[in-house]
N, C-alpha and C positions, 0 to 999 in steps of 0.2 A: 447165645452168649449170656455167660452170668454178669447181670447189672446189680449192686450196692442202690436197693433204693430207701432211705429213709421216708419217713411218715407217709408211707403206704402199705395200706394193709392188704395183708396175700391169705388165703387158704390154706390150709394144709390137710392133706390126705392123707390120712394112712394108711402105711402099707401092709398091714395084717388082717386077717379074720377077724381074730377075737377084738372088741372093742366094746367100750359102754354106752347103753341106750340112750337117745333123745332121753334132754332130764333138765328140770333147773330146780331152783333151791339149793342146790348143790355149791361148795366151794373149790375151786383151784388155788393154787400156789406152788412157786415154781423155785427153782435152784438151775445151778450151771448145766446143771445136766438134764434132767427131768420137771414135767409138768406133771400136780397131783388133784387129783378128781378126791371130792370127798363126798357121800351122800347123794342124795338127791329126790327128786319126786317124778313120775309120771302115771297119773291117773288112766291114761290110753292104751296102755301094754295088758293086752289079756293072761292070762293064767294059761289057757293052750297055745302061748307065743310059741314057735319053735326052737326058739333059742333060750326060753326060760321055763317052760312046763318039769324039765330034769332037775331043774332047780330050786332042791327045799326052799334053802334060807331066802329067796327069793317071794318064793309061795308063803310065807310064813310071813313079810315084810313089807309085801305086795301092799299100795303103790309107792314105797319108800325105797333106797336103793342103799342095801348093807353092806357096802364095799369102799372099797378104794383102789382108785388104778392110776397107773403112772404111765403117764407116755413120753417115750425117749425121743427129745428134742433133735436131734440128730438123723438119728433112722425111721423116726416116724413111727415108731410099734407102741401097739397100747399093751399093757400086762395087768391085770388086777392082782392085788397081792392078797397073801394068804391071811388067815386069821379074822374071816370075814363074821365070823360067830361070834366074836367078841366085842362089834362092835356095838353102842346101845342102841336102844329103838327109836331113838329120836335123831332125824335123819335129816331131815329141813331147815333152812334156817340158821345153821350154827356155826360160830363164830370161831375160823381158823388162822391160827400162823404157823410157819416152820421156821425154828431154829436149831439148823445141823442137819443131824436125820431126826429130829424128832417134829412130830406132826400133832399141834396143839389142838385142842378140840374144846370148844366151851358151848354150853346153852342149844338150842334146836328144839323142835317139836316133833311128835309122831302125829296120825293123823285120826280124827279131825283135828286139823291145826288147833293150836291152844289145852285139846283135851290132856294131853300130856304132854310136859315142857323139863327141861332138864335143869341143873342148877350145878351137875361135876365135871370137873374136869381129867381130860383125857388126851395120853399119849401114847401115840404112834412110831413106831419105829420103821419109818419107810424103808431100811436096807432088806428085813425081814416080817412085816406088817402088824408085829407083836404089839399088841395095845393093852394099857394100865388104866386102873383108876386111881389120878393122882390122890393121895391123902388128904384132908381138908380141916380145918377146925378154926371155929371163930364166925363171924360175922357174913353168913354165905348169902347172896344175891337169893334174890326171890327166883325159883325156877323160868327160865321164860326162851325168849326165840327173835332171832330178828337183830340182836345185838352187835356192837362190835368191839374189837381187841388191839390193842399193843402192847408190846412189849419195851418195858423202858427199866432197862437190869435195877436192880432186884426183883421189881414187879409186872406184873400182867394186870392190865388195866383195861374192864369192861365197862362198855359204857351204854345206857337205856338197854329198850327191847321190848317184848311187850307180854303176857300172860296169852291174849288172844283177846281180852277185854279191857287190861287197864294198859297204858303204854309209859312209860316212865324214859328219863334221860339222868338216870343216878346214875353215882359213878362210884364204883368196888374196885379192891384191890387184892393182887394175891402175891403172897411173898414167898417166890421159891426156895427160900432156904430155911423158911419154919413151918410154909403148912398153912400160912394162916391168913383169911377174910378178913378183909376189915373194910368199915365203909369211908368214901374215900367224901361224897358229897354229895348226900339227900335232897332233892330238890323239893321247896314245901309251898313254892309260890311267893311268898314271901319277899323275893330280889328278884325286881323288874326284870333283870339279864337273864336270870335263867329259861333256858329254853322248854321250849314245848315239850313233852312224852313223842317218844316216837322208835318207829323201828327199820332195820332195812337200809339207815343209814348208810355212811361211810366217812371215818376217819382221815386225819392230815396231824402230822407230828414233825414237831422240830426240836424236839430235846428239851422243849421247855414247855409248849405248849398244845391242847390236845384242840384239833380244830373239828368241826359238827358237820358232815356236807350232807346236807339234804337230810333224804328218810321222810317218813310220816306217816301216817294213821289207816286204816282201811279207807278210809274217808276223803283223805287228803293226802297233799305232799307239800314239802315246808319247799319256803324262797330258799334259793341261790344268791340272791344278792344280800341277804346278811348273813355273816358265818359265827354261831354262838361258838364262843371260845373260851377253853379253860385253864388257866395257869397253875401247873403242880405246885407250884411253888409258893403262891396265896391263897392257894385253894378258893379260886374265886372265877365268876363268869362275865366275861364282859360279849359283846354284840358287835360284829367286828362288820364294818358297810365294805365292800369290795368293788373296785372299778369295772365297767364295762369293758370290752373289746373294743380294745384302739381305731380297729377299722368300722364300726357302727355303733360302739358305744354301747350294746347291747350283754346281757349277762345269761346265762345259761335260765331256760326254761327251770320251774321247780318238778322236782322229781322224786322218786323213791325208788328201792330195786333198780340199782344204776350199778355199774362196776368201777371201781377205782383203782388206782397205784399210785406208789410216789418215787421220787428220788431224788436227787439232792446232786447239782452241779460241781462237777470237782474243783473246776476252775474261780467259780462265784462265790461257793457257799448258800447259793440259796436251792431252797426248797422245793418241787412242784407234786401238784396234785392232780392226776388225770383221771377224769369221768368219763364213763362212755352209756351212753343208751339210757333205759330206766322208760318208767313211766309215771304221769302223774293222776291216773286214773280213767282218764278218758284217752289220753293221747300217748303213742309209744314212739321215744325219740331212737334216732341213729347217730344223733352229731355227738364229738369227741370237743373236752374244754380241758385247757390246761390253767390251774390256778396259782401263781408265783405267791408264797405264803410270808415274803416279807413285806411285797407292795403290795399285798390280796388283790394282782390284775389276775382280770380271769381272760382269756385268747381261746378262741377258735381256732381246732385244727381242721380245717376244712378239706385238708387233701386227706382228712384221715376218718370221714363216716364209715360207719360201718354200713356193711354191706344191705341188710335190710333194719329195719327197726327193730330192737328189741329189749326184753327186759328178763328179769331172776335167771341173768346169766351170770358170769364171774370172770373177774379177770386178776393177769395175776403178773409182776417185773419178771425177767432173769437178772442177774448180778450185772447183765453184758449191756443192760438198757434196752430191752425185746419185751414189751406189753403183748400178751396172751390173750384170748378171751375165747371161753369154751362153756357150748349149753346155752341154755333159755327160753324163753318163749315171747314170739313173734305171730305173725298174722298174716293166716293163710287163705283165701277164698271166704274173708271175713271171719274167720275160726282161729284159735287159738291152737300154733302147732308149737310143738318144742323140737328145738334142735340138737344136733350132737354135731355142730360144724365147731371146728378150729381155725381160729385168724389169727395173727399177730400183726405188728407193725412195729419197725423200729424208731423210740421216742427218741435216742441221740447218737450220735457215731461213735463207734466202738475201737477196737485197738485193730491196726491193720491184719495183726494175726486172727484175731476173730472174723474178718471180711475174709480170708484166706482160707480161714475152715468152712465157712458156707459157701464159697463157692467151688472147695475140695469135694462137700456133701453134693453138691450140686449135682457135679461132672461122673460122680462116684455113689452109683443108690444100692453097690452090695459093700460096702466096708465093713461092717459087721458079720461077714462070712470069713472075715479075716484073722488071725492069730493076733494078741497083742506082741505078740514078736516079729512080726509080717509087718505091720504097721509103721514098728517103732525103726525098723530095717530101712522102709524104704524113707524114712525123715521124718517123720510127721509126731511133734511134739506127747511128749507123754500125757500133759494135762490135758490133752485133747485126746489120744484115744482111752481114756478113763471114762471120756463121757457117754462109748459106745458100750450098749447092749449085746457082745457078744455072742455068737449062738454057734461057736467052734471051741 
């Protein structure tokens, strides 16, 4: 019987051949309908793999991964999309969002990490994998890798990263409607609040203010209990102290290469920000924390570890409140493997007709051998078979 379970995370299999290798470095981000793989690295995949020896752009890229794949939330099929030549060499590391079909791209490195670092920006067009290089002029970020993005209309807003040697937490801006760089807030040491250089971080945004979680240096990984925060609005930093968890008072380990998400209560208005995994150098976590960004409490989800420990995985919302996480690397027989597993867990309860559709996907693993007129025939809302992958 199909059971509705919130904050427990499940596996998912897919059900196709083709799929993309163990990899991390890599980015996801998801929509209603699809989950998108961006990049990635694995040093372990030979050149006579059987499923990659046929594979110029591979053999050319090798151990970086020049693609992107979309796996349909629904039917579980991975698909790489085309126009994988265009995409640039710096494949690690780099700092994604989507809005619409378009698939943001900023910053990365090719390999050895640092030897080459990017500084352009690039869009994707996930319906057909068509990729551009956005035009640029004015004040552009130092080339680097490790950074991170939001998007708050007009601009695109990066923030630190690191060259491979020097690590910064400046913060640039790009204004989609002229083209143009400009620096948004140089950090010179100077104001006690400004934070540390770091990279690998992760982001928290509430329409006013850009919040710092983690991140840090080859060397280290910054606290969780204070979160440097920066207000657009007075272009200033302040040092924000966050409460423990209610039940032992305790705040999330420091870490770096963690994955995060957010979203924002319809009912409250308030904010949250969820971590999962990461490591601080020595140690690789599996626990999951949710950060309330108006009290800064940070809560343990406890029913929601993941599965094994791990780190330079990614993770990524749907619209529906369904946290993603796919790729990375964990610890195998003392060794260092990477994964290509997919979990999710649902962080809030969704609209009864979304409980209706997974447990329609449940009862039903060929509906995508079906017509969208088959579908629509026997009841079953249009917005929902949109979100199928048909292959009739």
């Amino acid at each position: 019987m199909y059971t509705f379970k919130p904050f427990v995370i499940m596996r998912h299999h897919p059900r196709c051949l083709e799929r993309p290798k163990a990899r991390s470095g890599h980015r996801i981000v998801c929509d209603h309908k699809n989950l998108y793989s961006y990049g990635g690295f694995n040093p372990c995949i030979a050149n006579d793999d059987p499923d990659m020896r046929n594979d110029r752009i591979w053999l050319a890229s090798n151990p970086l991964f020049k693609e992107i794949w979309k796996f349909n939330l629904a039917t579980r099929q991975w698909k790489r999309l085309p126009g994988r030549e265009n995409l640039p060499d710096e494949l690690a590391s780099n700092a994604v969002i989507l809005k619409g079909n378009a698939l943001i791209v900023y910053g990365g490195t090719g390999v050895p990490f640092g030897h080459s670092c990017n500084n352009q920006l690039y869009v994707c067009n996930v319906n057909d994998g068509k990729t551009k290089i956005v035009p640029a002029k004015g004040d552009l970020p130092k080339p680097q890798y490790g950074q991170a993005l939001i998007f708050h209309e007009p601009y695109l807003y990066t923030v630190g990263g690191t060259t491979g040697l020097e690590y910064t937490c400046d913060i640039h801006r790009f204004d989609v409607r002229t083209g143009l760089w400009e620096k948004v807030y140089i950090c010179t040491g100077r104001d006690l609040s400004e934070p540390m250089g770091r990279y690998r971080h992760e982001l928290g945004f509430d329409g006013k203010n850009i919040y710092v979680i983690g991140g840090g240096t080859a060397s280290e990984a910054f606290s969780l209990a204070e979160i440097p925060t920066f207000d657009l609005e007075t272009r200033r930093w302040t040092i924000l102290h966050t409460q423990g968890d209610s039940e032992d008072n305790t705040v999330p380990a420091p870490r770096r290469c963690h994955g995060a998400v957010q979203y924002t209560d319809e009912k409250t208005g308030v904010t949250y920000v969820i971590i999962s995994g990461g490591i601080n150098g020595d140690f690789i976590f599996s626990d999951v924390w949710r950060l309330d960004l108006r009290e800064m409490q940070w809560t343990c989800l406890r029913k929601c570890k993941l599965p094994r420990p791990l780190f330079f995985h990614s993770a990524a919302l749907t619209p529906q409140g369904r946290m993603y996480t796919f790729g990375g690397v964990s610890m195998k027989d003392d060794k260092a493997a990477r994964t290509d597993a997919i979990h999710s867990v649902w962080l809030t309860i969704p609209k009864l007709s979304e409980m209706c559709w997974l447990a329609l996907n449940y009862y039903n693993s060929d509906l995508r051998k079906k017509s969208a007129d088959e579908l629509l025939h026997i009841g079953i809302p249009l917005k929902f078979v949109e979100r199928l992958d048909s292959c009739v």
